[in-house]
N, C-alpha and C positions, 0 to 999 in steps of 0.2 A: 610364495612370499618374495622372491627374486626375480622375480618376473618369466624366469628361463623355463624353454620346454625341451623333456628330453628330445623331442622325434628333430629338433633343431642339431643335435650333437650327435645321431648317427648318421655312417656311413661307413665304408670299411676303404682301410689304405692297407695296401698291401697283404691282405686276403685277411685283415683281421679287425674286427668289429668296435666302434667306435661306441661312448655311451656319454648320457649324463647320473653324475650318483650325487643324490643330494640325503647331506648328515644333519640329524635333528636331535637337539639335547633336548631334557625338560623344563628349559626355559623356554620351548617353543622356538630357537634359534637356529640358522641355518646355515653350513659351508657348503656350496655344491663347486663340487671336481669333475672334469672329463677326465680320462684315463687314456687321451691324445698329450704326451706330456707332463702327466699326473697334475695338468693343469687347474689352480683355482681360479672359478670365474666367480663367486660368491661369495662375501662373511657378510651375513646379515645380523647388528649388531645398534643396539639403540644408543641415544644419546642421555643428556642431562631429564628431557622432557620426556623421554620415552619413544619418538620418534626414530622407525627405524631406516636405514641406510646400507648400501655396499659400500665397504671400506678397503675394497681389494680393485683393482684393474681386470681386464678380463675382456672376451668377449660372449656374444650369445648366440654363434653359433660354429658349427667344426668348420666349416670353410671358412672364416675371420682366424680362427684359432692356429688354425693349419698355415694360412698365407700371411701373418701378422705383421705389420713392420719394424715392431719388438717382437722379435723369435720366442726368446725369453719371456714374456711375459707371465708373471706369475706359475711360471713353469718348475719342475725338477732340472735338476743341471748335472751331469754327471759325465763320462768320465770322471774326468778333471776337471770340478768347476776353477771358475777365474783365470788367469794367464799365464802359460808356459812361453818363457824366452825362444821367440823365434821357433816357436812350435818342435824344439827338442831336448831331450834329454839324455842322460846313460842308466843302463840297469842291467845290474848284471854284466856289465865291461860291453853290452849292446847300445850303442845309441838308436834311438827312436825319433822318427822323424813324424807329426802331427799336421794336419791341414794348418795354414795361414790364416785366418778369418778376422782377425783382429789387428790390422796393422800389419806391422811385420812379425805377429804372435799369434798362436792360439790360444780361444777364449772358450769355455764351456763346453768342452770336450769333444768341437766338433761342428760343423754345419745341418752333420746327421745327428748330434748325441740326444742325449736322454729326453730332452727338452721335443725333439721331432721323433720320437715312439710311441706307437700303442702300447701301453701297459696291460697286461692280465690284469684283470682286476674282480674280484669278489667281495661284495657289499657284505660285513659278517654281521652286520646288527645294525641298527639304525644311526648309530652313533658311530662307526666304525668304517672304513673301506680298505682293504689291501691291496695291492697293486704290488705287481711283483713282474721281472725283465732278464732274458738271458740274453749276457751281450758279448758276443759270440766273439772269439780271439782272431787279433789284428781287424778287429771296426775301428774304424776312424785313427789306425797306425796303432793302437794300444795293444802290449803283450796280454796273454789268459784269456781264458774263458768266464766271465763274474754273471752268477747269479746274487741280484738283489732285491731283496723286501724292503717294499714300503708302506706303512702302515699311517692312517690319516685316523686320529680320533676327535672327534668333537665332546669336550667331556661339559659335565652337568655344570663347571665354575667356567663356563666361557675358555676353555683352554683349546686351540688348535695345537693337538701334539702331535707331532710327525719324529716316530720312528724310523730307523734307517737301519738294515742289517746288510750285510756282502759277503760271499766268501770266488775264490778264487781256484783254478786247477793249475796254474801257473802265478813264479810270483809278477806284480805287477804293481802299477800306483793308484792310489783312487781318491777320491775330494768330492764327497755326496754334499747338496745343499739344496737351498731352495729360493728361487728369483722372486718370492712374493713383492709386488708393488704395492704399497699400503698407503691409501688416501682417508687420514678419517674423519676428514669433515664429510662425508657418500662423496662420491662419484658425481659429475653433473656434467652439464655443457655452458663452459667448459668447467673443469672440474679444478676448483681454487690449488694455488699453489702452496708448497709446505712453506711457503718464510716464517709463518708464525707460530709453527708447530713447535713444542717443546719437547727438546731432549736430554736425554743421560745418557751416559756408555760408560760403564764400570771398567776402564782401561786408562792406564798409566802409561801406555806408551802406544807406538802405533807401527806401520812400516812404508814409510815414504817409497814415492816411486820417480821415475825417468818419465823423459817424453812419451813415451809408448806405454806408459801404465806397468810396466815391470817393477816392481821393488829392486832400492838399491842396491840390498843387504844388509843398510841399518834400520836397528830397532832403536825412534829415538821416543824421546817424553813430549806428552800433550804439554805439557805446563811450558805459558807463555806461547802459544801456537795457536792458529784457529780450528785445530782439532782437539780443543781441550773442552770435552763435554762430561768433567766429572761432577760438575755441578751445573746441574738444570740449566739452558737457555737456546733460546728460540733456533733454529736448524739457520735460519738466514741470516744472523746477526754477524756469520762471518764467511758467508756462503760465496761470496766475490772478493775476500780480501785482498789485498796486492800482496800475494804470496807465493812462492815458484810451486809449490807441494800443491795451495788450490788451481793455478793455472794449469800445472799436469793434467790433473783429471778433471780441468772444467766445469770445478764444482769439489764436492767431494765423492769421490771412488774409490778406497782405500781399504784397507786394513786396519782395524783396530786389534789390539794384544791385550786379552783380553783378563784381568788380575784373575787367577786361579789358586789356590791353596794345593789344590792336588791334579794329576793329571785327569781329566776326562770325566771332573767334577760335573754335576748339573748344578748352574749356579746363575744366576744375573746377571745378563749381557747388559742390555738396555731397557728405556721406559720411553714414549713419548705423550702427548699430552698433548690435543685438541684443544686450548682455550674456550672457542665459540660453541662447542656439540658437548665438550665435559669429557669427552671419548677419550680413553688411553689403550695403550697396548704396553708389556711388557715381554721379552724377548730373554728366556734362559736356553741356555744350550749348555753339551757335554762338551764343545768343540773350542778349540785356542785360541779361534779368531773371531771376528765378525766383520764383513764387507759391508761398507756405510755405501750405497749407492743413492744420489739424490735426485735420480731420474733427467740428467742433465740433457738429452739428445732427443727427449721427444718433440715433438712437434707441431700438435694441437691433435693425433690421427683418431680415428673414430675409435670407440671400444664398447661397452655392453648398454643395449637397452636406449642408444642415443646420443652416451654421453660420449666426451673427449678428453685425448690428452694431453694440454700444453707438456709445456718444458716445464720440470721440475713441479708438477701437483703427484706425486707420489714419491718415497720413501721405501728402499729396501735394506735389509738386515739378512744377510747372506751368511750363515754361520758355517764356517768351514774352518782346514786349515790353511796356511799361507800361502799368496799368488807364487808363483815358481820355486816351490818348495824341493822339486828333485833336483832342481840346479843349485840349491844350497843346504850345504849340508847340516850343519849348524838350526836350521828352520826345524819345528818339530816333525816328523817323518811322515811320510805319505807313502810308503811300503807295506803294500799286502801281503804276504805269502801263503802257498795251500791251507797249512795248515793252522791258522788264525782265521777268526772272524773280525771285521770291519764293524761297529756298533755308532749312531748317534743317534741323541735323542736330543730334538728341539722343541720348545713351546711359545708359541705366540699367547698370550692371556689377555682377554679383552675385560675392558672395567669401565665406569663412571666416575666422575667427577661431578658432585652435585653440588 
C-alpha cells in the first residue's frame, strides 16, 4: 500500500540487521517502521473522499534514512530529547558534559543518540512492533546503563500508540519522544506547506526561549501571543509575527505546558485539521510538554517515493518533558534512578472530516 519494499531497508550497521515492519489494523491501514531509528516512514490514512495518502515524512530506503539531512526525521529521540544548555549539566554534585550539535547546545541526545540506532526489534502481531535498546553507560557523555522498550501499536480506531518504558543501573536523566513530521495533506513534490492547517493545543502557558533555543526559565501565558492556539486557528496565521519568541525559533519551536489535572495524566495535548483532505490527527500524551516544531529549516530535500520537502510542509508534536530541564530545578524532573521505572504513553489518532 506504501509503495516501500522491505529488501530496500536492509542492510546491517555495525554488525546488526536492518528491516522494514509494516503494521496493519482492520481497516486495512498501514504504519511501516525501520527499526534504524525506530524510524516511521509510512501512516497510510484516507481523506474526506476515501483517497489514501502518507501523512508522515520519511524515506524509502536505509541508505536515505541513514544519511538524512534531517537526522531526525520522523525518528525516536533519546537520551535527552530537545536542548541541554551548552551541552551540560550537574547530578549528583557530577557535572556532565554532552556533545555540541546544536549551536552552542545539545540537541537529541547526541550526533550518535537514539535517532542513529539499530533497535531490536520483534514484530509481536500484525498490529504491533517492539523495539527495544541498551544504551550502554557514558554514550554520548550520559551517566548508567538504560535499557529501553518501545512498543509501536497500530490499533483498530486509527490510533498510532507508542509506549515507552526505561529503567536504569545507575541514576541518570532521560526525555524519551518522538520527531514524527506530519504532512496531512500526503506527501508530494513538493509537498504543500502547513499555513492552512488547523490547530489546537490544550495549554495555558508555554516556555519561551533565547537566541539559541534554550528556555529562559519563564513559564509565561499563550493569551494575547502568537502561541495562543487554545482555540482552533490555522498554524500560519501567526507563524512570522514580528515577535522576539517567533524570531528565536524561526517560526515556532517551543514548548507548550501542557493543562494537566494530575501528574502523568493521559490526556489531550493537541488536534489539527487538514481543511482540503478533511484529515485530522489528535495527539494525547502522559508527558507535561509538547515541542510545536514547524519544520522551519527544511529545504525542498528529497524523501519517500519522490516526493519533497520545502520549508515548513510538515508539523511535529514532540511530547516530552522540558528543553533543559536538569539545569532548572523548578522544571518538572527528568531523574531516573535504579530503582524506578521511566513510563510514557503517546498517541497520535487519525480521523475524518466529512
Amino acid at each position: 500500500m506504501c509503495g516501500l519494499r522491505r529488501k530496500d531497508f536492509r542492510t546491517t550497521v555495525n554488525g546488526k540487521q536492518t528491516d522494514l515492519y509494516i503494521l496493519r489494523n482492520s481497516n486495512g491501514l498501514e504504519v511501516a517502521v525501520t527499526n534504524y531509528g525506530g524510524a516511521i516512514v509510512a501512516i497510510m490514512v484516507p481523506d474526506k473522499d476515501g483517497q489514501l495518502s502518507n501523512v508522515i515524512q520519511g524515506h524509502d530506503n536505509i541508505q536515505d534514512v541513514i544519511n538524512s539531512p534531517e537526522p531526525y526525521l520522523s525518528t525516536l529521540i533519546g537520551r535527552y530529547g530537545n536542548r541541554i544548555r551548552q551541552g551540560r549539566f550537574t547530578l549528583g554534585g557530577k557535572e556532565y558534559s554532552l556533545a555540541i550539535n546544536n549551536g552552542p547546545n545539545a540537541l537529541h541526545g547526541g550526533p550518535t543518540g537514539y535517532h542513529a540506532q539499530v533497535w531490536d526489534a520483534i514484530q509481536m502481531n500484525e498490529q504491533t512492533l517492539a523495539l527495544s535498546l541498551l544504551d550502554p553507560y557514558g554514550h554520548e557523555g550520559f551517566s548508567g546503563e538504560v535499557r529501553i522498550n518501545v512498543e509501536y501499536t497500530w490499533t483498530d480506531d486509527n490510533e498510532l500508540k507508542i509506549d515507552y518504558i526505561a529503567q536504569t543501573n545507575k541514576k541518570t536523566i532521560i526525555n524519551l519522544t518522538h520527531h514524527a513530521f506530519f504532512s496531512l495533506t500526503g506527501i508530494g513534490n513538493p509537498t504543500p506547506t502547513i499555513d492552512n492547517l488547523l490547530c489546537e493545543v490544550n495549554a495555558d502557558f508555554y516556555c519561551p526561549i533565547d537566541e539559541t533555543s534554550i528556555p529562559t526559565g519563564e513559564i509565561l501565558k499563550v493569551a494575547g501571543t502568537p502561541f495562543d492556539f487554545r482555540k482552533e486557528k490555522p498554524v500560519g496565521q501567526d507563524i512570522d509575527a514580528d515577535d522576539e519568541q517567533i524570531k528565536n525559533g524561526a517560526g515556532y519551536d517551543h514548548c507548550w505546558v501542557l493543562n494537566k489535572k494530575e501528574v502523568g495524566e493521559l490526556s489531550f495535548a493537541a488536534r489539527i485539521t487538514e481543511p482540503d483532505s478533511g484529515r485530522t490527527m489528535e495527539c494525547w500524551t502522559t508527558e507535561p510538554g509538547v515541542q510545536i516544531y514547524t519544520d522551519n529549516w527544511a529545504d525542498g530535500y528529497k524523501i519517500q517515493n519522490g516526493c519533497t520537502a520545502p520549508r515548513r510542509s510538515a508539523i511535529c508534536f514532540e511530547a516530552q518533558h522540558f528543553p533543559d530541564s536538569p539545569n532548572r530545578a523548578y522544571f518538572p524532573p527528568v531523574v531516573l534512578n535504579p530503582d524506578e521505572t521511566y513510563r510514557q504513553t503517546t498517541i497520535y489518532k487519525f480521523g475524518v472530516n466529512k
